[in-house]
C-alpha positions, 0 to 999 in steps of 0.5 A, a space after each residue: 238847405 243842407 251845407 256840402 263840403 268843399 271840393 278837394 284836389 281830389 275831388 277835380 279828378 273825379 270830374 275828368 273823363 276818360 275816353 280811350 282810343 280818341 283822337 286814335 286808337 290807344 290813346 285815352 284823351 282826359 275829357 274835361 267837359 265836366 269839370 268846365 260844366 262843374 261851378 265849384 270844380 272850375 273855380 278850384 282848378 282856376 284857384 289851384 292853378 294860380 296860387 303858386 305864382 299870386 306873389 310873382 308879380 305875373 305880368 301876363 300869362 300866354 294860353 296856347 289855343 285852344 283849352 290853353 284859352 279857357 283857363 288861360 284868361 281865368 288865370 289871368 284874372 285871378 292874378 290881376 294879369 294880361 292874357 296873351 293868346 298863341 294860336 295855330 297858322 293865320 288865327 292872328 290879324 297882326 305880323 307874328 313870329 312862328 314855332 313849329 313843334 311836334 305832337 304825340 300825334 303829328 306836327 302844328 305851328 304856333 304863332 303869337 302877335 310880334 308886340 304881345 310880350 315887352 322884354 323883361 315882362 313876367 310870364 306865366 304860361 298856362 295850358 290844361 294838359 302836359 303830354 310830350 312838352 312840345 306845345 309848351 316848350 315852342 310857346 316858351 321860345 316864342 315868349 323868350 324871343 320877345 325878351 320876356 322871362 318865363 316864371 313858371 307854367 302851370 298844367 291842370 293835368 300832367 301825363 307824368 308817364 310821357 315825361 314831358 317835364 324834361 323837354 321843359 325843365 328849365 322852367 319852374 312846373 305847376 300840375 294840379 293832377 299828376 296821371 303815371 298812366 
């Protein structure tokens, strides 16, 4: 059996798809199916999203739903840490605290479980894709709301021309893939 070389950085890129005008016109929506279909490209981008933060001591990483969920556990068990899932309205079972923020395309609400973070716990947030901020950035006021101490947030892909990094500077920023358009 012939031996293939390992996957690169590089190489996840190819594994994203481009679909223009979805969810509307004039957006072109970075599909990553393929790379989620892909066993060697899911476990790279799991690895290259974790290492910069395996000697944080992370205590939990929070995932917005929904793809926030799916590299958001695996993540979490690379690090040896909790997962804690922020969701959209009536998702969650127990009492929760709220944040409304804006889309590029509209406006959501995320809420997250009142006892899901301890003061002074390490978190890591964790989504695929950094567009405006405005999904992360309500995520980190829900976190810092419940005394925990963001240590950074990790993206897998980073839409740098929508300049989302400002609304979220505050925070140490981890993107695998960087698009400038």
């Amino acid at each position: 059996m012939a031996q293939t070389a390992p996957l690169s950085v590089t190489d996840l890129s190819a594994l994203i798809r481009d679909v223009p005008d979805f969810p509307k016109p004039g957006i072109v929506f970075k599909d990553i199916t393929p790379l989620l279909a892909d066993p060697a490209g899911l476990a790279l981008a799991v690895e290259c999203l974790a290492q910069p933060f395996r000697r944080m001591n992370i205590d939990k990483v929070v995932g917005a739903e929904s793809r926030g969920f799916i590299f958001g556990t695996a993540v979490a068990q690379s690090l040896s840490a909790g997962f804690v899932p922020v969701r959209k309205p009536d998702k969650l079972p127990r009492k929760t605290i709220s944040r409304t923020y804006e889309l590029e395309y509209g406006q959501n609400a995320l809420h997250l479980h009142d006892d899901a973070i301890s003061e002074g716990e390490s978190i890591l947030l964790v989504d695929d894709l950094l567009a405006t901020g405005g999904t992360v950035a309500a995520c980190g006021e829900l976190v810092e709301s419940l005394g925990g101490r963001i240590a950074g947030i990790a993206f897998l892909i980073e839409l740098a021309f929508l300049n989302g990094r400002s609304r979220i500077a505050k925070y140490p920023v981890h993107a695998v893939l960087s698009y400038d358009s």
